[in-house]
C-alpha positions in Angstrom: 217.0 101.6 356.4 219.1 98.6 358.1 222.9 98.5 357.4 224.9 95.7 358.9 225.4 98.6 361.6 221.8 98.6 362.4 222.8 102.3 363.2 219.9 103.7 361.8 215.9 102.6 361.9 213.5 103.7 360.1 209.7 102.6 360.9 207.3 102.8 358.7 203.7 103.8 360.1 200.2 102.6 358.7 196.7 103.1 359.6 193.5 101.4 358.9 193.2 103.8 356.2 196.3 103.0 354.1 196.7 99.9 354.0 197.0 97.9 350.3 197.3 94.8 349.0 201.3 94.9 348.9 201.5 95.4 352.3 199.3 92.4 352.8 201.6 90.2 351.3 204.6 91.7 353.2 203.1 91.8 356.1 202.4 87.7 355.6 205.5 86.6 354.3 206.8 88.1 357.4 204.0 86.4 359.8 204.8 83.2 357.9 208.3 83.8 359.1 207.5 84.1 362.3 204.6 81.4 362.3 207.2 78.9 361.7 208.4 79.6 364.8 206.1 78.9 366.9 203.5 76.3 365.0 205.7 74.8 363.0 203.8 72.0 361.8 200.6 74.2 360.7 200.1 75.9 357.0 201.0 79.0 356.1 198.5 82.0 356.1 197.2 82.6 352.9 197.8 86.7 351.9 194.9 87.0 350.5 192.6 86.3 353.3 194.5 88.8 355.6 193.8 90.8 352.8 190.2 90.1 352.1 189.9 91.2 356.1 191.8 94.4 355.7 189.0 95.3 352.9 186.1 94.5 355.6 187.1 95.8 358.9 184.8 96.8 361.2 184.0 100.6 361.5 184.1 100.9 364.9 187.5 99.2 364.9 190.8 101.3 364.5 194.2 99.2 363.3 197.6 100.4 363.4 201.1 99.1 362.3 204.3 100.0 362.8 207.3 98.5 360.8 210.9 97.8 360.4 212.5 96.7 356.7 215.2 95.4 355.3 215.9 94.6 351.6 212.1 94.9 350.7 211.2 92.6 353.6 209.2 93.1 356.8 211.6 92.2 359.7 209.6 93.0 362.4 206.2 95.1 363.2 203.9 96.1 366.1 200.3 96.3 365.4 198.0 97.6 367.3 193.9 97.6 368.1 191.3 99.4 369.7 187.4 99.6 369.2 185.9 103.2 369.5 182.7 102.9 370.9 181.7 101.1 373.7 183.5 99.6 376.8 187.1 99.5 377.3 188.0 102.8 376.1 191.2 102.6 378.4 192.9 100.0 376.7 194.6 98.8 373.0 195.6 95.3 372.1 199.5 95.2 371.1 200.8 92.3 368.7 204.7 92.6 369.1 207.1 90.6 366.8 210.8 90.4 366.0 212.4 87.9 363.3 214.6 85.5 365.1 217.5 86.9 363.2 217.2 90.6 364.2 216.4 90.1 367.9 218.9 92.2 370.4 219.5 95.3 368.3 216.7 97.3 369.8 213.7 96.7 367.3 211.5 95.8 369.3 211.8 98.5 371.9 211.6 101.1 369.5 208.6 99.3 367.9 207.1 99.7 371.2 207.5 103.2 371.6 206.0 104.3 368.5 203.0 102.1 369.4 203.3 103.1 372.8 203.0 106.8 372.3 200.3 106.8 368.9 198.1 105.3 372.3 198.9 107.5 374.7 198.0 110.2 372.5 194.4 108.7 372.0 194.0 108.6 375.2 194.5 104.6 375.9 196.1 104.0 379.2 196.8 100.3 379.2 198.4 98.0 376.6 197.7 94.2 376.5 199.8 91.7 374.9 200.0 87.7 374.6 202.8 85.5 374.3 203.6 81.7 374.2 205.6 79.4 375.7 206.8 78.5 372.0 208.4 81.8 371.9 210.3 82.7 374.9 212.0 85.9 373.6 208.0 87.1 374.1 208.3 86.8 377.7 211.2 88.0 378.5 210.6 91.4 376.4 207.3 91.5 378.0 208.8 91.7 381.6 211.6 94.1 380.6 209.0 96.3 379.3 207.2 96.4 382.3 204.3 94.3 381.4 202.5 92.0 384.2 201.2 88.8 383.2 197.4 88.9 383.9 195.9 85.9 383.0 197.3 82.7 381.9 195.9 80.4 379.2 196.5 77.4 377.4 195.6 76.6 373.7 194.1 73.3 374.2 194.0 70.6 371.5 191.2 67.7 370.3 192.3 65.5 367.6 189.0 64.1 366.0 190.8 60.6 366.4 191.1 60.4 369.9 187.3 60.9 370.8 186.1 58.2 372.6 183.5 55.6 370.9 180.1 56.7 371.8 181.0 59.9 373.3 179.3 62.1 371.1 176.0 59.8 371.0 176.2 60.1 374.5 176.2 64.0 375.2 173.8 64.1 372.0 171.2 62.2 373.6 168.9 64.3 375.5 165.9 64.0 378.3 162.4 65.6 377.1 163.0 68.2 378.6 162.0 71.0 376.4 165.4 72.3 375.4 166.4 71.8 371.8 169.5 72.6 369.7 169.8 74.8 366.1 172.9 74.5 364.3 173.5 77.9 361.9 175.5 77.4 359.2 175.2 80.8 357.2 175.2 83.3 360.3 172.6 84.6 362.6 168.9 84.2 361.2 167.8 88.3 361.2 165.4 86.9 363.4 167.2 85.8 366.1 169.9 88.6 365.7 168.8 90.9 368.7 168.5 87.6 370.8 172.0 86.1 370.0 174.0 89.4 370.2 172.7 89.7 374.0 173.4 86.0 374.7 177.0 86.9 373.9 177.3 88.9 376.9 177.4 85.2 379.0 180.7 85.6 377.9 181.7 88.2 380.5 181.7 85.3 382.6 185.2 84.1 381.7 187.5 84.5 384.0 190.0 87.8 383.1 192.0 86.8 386.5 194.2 90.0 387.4 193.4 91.4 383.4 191.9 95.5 383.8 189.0 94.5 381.1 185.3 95.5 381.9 182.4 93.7 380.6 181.9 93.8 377.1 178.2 94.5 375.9 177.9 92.7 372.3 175.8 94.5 369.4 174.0 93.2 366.5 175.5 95.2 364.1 178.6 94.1 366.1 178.0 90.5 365.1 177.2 91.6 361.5 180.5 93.2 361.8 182.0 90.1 362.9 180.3 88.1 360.4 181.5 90.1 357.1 185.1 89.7 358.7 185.5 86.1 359.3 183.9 85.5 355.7 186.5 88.0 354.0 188.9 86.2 355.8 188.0 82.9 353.8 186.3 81.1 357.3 183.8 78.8 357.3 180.9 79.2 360.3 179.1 77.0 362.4 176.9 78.5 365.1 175.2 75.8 367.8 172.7 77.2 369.6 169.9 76.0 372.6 166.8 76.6 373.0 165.2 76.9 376.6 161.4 75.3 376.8 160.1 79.4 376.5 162.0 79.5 373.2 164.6 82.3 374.6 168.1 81.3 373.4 170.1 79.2 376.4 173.6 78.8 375.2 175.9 78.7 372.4 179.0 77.7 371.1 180.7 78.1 367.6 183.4 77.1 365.4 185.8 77.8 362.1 187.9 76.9 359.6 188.9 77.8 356.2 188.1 75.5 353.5 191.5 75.9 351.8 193.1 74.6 355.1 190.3 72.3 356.1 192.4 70.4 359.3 192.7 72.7 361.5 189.2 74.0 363.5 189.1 76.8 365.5 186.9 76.7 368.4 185.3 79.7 369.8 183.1 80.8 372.2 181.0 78.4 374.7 178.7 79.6 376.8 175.7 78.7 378.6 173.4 81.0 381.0 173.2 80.8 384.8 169.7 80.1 384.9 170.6 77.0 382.6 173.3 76.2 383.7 173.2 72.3 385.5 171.5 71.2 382.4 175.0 69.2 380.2 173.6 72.1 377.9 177.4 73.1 377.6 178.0 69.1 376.4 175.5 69.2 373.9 176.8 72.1 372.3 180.4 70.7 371.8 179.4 67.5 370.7 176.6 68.8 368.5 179.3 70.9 367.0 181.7 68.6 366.4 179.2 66.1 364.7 178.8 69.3 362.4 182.2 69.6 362.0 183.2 66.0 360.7 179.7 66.6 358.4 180.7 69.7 356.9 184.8 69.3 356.8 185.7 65.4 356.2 189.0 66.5 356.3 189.2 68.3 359.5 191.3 66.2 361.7 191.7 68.6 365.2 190.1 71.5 366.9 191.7 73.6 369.3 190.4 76.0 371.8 191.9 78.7 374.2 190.8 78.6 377.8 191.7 80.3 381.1 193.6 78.0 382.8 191.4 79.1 385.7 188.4 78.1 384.2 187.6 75.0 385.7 184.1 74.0 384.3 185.0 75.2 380.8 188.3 73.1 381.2 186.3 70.0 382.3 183.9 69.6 379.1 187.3 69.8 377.1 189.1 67.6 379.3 186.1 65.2 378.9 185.9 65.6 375.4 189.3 64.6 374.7 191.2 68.4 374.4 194.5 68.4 375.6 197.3 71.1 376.5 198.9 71.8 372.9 200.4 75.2 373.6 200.8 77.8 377.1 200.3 81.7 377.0 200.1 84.5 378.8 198.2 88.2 378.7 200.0 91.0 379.6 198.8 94.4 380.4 201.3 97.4 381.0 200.1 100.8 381.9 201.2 103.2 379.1 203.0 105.7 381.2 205.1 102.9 383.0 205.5 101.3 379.5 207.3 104.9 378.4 208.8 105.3 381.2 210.8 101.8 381.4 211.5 103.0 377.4 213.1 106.2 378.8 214.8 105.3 381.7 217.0 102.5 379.7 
């Protein structure tokens, strides 16, 4: 419990295993909250998506949470992630919040311990955490903690509106050259599922900067996986693909966004092979897929995107498209062990 003392904390643990719809709905009224914080001009998350994605989580995908109540409300939680097969054994994702309200009274630092120590003892040696310039309580408990940023982003903004006239005509029009362009609307055809999971792995090509994160080799029933989750989460998909002249898939890109809050599109990944590369196949794709946007979603009105800010090319096809900074952040990684022991020493 929390008296007006805050004396005494209790934190309450879930796993991936016992999680309900109640604690859906808490656990959103409390993300709302904190939402309102930092985006406070978006729409609130609806509880039962987060729900519907709690039902239809992947197997290979273990999620924890830790939380602190008071008076039948979520005041603040730590959630963390970690896939169990595959690469990047060593690490766990760490999503760290505090209610405005109940900041300085030591939440979050117990919050982190619990998390902290559940990883260590699964043998995870390296937390990573983001935060945004919209919050700056996120940054400073980062550095406290002991966290070093690793790579630095920015969540970058189109509004539909501002595209220039004749843009998208112009990176839509194409030399016969051999490539052509599919645009998947109800996931990845079984036929080209083997093909599109290993085009994903262009996307160890972004740039992790100073981040310990090792190449990521994507699966079909990974995508599956991935598929089932966005749709229990109430998204829309639109997959854009390329085509080189042999027929072998070239590049992709994809976007989001849920029908019951139609304005805001989430962009995804965007990614193009080295041996295509030089090609404007990258231009296509985003054009293509905005034309399928305003199609699909009349009343889509902006996309947004995060990119490295190191990520020069990437950054230019936004720039040129019309994306602009909408919102700075920051990836963290601490070592566990220094993590516990910046807990224990203060």
């Amino acid at each position: 419990m929390l008296g007006a003392d805050m004396t005494t904390t209790d934190v309450q643990h879930r796993d991936h295993t016992a999680l309900t719809e109640e604690f859906a709905r808490a656990l959103v009224a409390h993300l709302n909250r904190m939402r309102a914080e930092s985006h406070p001009d978006d729409p609130p998350t609806d509880p039962a998506n987060v729900w519907g994605q709690m039902q239809h989580l992947p197997p290979i995908l273990e999620l924890d949470f830790w939380t602190v109540e008071d008076g039948g409300k979520i005041v603040a939680h730590a959630r963390t992630q970690a896939f169990t097969v595959g690469e990047n054994g060593h690490l766990a994702e760490l999503e760290l919040m505090v209610s405005p309200a109940m900041r300085g009274r030591g939440l979050g630092r117990t919050l982190l311990g619990h998390a902290a120590r559940a990883m260590q003892a699964r043998g995870r040696t390296l937390l990573l955490s983001q935060t945004n310039d919209r919050v700056p309580a996120g940054e400073a408990f980062a550095r406290r903690a002991g966290f070093q940023p690793g790579l630095s982003n920015h969540v970058n903004r189109l509004l539909l509106s501002d595209i220039p006239d004749g843009l998208l005509d112009a990176w839509t029009t194409r030399p016969d050259d051999g490539y052509t362009l599919d645009v998947w609307t109800d996931g990845v055809p079984d036929a080209d599922l083997d093909a599109y999971a290993e085009l994903l792995n262009v996307m160890n090509s972004a740039p992790r900067d100073d981040l310990d994160v090792e190449d990521h080799r994507t699966t079909p029933e990974e995508v599956r996986s991935m598929e089932t989750l966005t749709r229990a989460g109430g998204r829309v998909t639109v997959v854009a693909v390329v085509r080189a002249p042999d027929g072998t898939l070239a590049g992709l890109t994809d976007v989001s966004w849920r029908p019951a809050q139609p304005g805001i599109v989430s962009q995804g990944n965007t990614g193009v092979r080295p041996a295509h590369q030089g090609h404007q196949l990258g231009r296509w794709l985003k054009a293509a897929n905005v034309r399928e946007v305003v199609r699909l979603n009349p009343q889509a009105t902006e996309i947004r995107t995060q990119n490295a800010d190191s990520n020069g090319p990437m950054l230019k096809i936004n720039t040129d498209l019309g994306f602009r900074p909408f919102m700075a952040s920051t990836v963290w990684q601490g070592a566990v062990t220094d993590v516990l022991s910046g807990l224990e020493r203060n």
